[in-house]
C-alpha positions as CSV (number, residue, x, y, z in Angstrom):
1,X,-11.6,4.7,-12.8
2,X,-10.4,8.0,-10.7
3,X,-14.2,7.9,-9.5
4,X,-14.3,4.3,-8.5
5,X,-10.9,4.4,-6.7
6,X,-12.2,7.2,-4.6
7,X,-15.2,5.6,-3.6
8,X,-13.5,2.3,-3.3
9,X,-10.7,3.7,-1.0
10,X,-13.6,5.8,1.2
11,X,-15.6,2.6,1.7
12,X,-12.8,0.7,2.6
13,X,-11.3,3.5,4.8
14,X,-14.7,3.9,6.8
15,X,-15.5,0.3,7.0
16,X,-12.1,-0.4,8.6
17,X,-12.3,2.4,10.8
18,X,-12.1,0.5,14.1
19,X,-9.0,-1.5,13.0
20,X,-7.0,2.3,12.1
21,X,-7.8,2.9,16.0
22,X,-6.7,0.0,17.2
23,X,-3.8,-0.2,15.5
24,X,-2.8,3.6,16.2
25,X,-3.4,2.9,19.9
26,X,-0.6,-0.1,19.4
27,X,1.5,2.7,17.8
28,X,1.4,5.0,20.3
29,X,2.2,2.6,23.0
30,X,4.8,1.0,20.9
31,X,6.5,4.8,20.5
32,X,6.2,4.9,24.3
33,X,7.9,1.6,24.8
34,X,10.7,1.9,21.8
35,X,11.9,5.0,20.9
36,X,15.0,4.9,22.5
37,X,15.3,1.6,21.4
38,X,14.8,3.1,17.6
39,X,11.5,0.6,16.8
40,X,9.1,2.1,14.6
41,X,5.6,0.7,13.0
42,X,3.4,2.0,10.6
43,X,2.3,5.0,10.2
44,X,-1.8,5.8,10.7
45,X,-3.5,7.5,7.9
46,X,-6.4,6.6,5.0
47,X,-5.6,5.2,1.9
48,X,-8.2,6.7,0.0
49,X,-6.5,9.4,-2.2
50,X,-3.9,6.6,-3.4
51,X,-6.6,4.3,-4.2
52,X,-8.2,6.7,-6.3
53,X,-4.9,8.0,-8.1
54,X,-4.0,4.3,-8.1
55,X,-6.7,2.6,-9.6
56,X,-6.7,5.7,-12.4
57,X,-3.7,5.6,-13.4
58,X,-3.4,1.3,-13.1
59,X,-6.8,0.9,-15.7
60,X,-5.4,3.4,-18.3
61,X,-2.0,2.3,-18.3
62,X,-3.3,-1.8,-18.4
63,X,-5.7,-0.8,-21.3
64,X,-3.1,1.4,-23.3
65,X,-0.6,-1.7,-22.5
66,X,-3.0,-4.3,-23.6
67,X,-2.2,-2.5,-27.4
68,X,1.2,-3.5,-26.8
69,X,1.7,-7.0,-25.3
70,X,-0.6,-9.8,-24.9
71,X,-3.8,-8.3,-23.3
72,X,-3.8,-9.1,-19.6
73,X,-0.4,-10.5,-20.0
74,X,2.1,-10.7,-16.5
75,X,4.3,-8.4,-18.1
76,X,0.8,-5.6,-18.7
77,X,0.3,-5.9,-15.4
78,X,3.5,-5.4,-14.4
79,X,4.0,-2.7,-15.9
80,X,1.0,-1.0,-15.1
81,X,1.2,-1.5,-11.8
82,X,4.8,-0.2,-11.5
83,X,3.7,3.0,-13.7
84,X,0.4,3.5,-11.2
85,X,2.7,3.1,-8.1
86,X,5.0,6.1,-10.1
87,X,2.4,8.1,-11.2
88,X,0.7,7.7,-7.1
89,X,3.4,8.1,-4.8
90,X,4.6,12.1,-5.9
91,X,0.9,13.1,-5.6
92,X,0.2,11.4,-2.2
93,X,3.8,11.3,-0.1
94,X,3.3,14.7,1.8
95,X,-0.4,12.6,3.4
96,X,2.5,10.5,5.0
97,X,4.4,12.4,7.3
98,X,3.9,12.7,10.6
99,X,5.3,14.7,13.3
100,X,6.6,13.8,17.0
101,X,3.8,14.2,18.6
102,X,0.2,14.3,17.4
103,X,-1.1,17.2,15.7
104,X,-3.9,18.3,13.0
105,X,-3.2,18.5,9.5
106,X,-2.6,22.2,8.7
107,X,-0.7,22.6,11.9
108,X,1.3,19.6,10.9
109,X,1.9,21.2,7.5
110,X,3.1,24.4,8.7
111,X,5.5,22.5,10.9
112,X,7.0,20.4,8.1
113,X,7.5,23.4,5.9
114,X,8.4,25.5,8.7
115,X,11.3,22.5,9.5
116,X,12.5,21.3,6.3
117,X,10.6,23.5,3.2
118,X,8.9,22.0,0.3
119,X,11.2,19.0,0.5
120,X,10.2,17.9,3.7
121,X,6.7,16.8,2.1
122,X,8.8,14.4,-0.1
123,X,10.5,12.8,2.9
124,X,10.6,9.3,3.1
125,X,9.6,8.8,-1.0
126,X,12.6,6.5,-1.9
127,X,11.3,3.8,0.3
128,X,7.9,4.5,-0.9
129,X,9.3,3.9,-4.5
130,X,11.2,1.0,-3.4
131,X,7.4,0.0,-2.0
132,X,6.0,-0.3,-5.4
133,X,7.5,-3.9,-5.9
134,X,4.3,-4.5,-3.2
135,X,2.0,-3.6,-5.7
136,X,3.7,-5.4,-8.5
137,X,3.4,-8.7,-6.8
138,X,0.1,-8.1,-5.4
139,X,-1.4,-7.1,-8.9
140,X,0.2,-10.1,-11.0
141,X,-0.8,-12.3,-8.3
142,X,-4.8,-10.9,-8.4
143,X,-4.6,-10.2,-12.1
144,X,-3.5,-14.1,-12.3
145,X,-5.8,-16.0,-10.0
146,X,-9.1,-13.9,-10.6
147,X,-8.5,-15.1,-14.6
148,X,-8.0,-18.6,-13.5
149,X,-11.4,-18.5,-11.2
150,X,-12.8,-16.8,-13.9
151,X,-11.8,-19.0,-16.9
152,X,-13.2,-22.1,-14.6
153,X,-16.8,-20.6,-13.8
154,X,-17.1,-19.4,-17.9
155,X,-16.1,-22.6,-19.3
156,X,-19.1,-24.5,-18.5
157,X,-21.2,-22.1,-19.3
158,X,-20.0,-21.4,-22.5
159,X,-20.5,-24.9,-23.5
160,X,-23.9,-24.4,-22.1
161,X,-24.3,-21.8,-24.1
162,X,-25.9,-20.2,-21.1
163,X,-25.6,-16.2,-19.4
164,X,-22.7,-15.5,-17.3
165,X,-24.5,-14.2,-13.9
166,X,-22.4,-12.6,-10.9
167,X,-23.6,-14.4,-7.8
168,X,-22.3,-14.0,-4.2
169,X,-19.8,-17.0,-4.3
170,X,-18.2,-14.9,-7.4
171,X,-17.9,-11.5,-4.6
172,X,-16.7,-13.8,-2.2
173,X,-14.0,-15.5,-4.3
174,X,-12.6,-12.3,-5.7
175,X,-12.1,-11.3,-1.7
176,X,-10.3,-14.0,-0.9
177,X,-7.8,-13.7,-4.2
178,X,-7.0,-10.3,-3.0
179,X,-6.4,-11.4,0.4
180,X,-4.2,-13.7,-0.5
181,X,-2.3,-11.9,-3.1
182,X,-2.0,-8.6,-0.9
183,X,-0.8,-11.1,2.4
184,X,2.0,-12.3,-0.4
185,X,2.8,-8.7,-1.6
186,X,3.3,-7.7,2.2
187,X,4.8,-10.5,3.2
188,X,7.7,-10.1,0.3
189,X,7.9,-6.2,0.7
190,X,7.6,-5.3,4.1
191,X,10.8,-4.1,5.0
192,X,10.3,-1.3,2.8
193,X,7.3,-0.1,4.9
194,X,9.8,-0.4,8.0
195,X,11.9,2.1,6.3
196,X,9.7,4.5,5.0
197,X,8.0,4.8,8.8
198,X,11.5,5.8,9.8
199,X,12.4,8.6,7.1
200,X,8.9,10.5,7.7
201,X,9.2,10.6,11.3
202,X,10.7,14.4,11.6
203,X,13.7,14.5,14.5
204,X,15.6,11.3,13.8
205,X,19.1,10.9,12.4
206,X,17.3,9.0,9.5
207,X,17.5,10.2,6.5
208,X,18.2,8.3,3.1
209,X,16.7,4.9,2.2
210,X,20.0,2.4,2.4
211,X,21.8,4.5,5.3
212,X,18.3,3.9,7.3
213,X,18.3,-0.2,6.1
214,X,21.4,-0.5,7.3
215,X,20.9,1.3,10.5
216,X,18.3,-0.8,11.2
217,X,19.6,-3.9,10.2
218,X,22.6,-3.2,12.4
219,X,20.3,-2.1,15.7
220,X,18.0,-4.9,15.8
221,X,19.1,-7.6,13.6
222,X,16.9,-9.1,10.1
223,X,13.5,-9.2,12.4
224,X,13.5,-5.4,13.2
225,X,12.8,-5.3,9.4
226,X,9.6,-7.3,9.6
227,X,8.4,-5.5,13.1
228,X,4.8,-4.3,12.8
229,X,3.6,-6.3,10.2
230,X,1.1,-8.1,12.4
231,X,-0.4,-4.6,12.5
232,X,-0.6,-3.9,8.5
233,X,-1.5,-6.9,8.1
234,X,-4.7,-6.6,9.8
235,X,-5.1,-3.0,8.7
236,X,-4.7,-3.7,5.1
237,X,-5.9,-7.1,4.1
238,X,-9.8,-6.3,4.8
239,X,-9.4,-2.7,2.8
């Protein structure tokens, strides 16, 4: 599962290359045209080591589960989900932060730990916690409609008494399930991303999870919470 997640996350992440450019050019011009209005987007950088930590730690805790409650219950992929995003986030936090202007990644590591110490790589981690009720919703969703998809191509055949065979309608009906369940997990749990963008940046008066909410909240109103989501939206929904 550690292996799959890796090669998953690297697929995805090369595939969807030309959208991580895009979207950083629309950060960097946003950072031009709102910082001193306080407006921040999403942070650029590759998902593949929390796929492959994810995905590791989400089959293992969904089989061990499975012992436990109804197999492929709601509440084993709740939990699983939950425990993956626990179990992720420590091990993949420092990949988030970002400086104030651009820089490679061992410069950018001597800078943080020059600035803040070991705790600067763990910046920003409440609102990443408070993210994993993202990948709650987005797994229960997928776990929930790829059963249902699945229970309606197997019942005919099990009457049949024929093979099940994977075809390309079956590839092509899984994508859209995680489309649509990963557009519903955004949707719901954006704001979090919002505030998590905020806490990494190094320099701002930013600096706890709820302070930051209400900061924002109080700058630019309830939409400020959802700004950028356009963005991941098209960034994330293909990987």
């Amino acid at each position: 599962h550690l292996f799959a997640g890796g090669c998953g996350g690297t697929v995805g992440a090369i595939l969807t290359c030309p959208l991580e450019v895009s979207s950083e050019t629309l950060y960097i011009s946003a950072v031009q045209l709102n910082t001193m209005a306080g407006i921040g987007i999403n942070q650029i950088a590759s998902p593949g080591p929390l796929y492959s930590l994810y995905f590791a730690a989400y089959s293992n805790c969904k089989e061990i589960l499975s012992g436990v409650f109804d197999p492929d219950s709601t509440q084993v992929h709740m939990i699983s989900a939950a425990m993956a995003g626990f179990t992720a986030i420590p091990a993949t936090n420092p990949i988030w932060n970002h400086g104030e202007k651009q820089m490679g990644a061992f410069e950018c590591i001597h800078k943080v730990y020059q600035t803040d110490g070991l705790t600067g790589f763990y910046r920003g981690m409440s609102a990443s916690y408070a993210g994993i009720l993202e990948t709650v919703i987005h797994f229960v969703i997928y776990e929930s409609k790829k059963q249902k998809l699945l229970d309606c191509k197997t019942a005919p055949i099990m009457e049949n008494g024929e093979k099940s065979v994977k075809e390309a309608s079956d590839f092509v009906e899984m994508t859209l399930v995680a489309a649509t369940s990963k557009t519903c997990a955004t949707g719901i749990a954006y704001p979090h991303e919002v505030i998590r963008t905020r806490l990494h940046v190094e320099g701002t008066k930013y600096r706890s999870f709820f302070k930051t909410l209400s900061l924002v909240f109080q700058g630019k109103g309830y939409g400020s919470l959802y700004h950028g989501l356009t963005t991941r939206l098209v960034r994330q929904i293909p990987g």
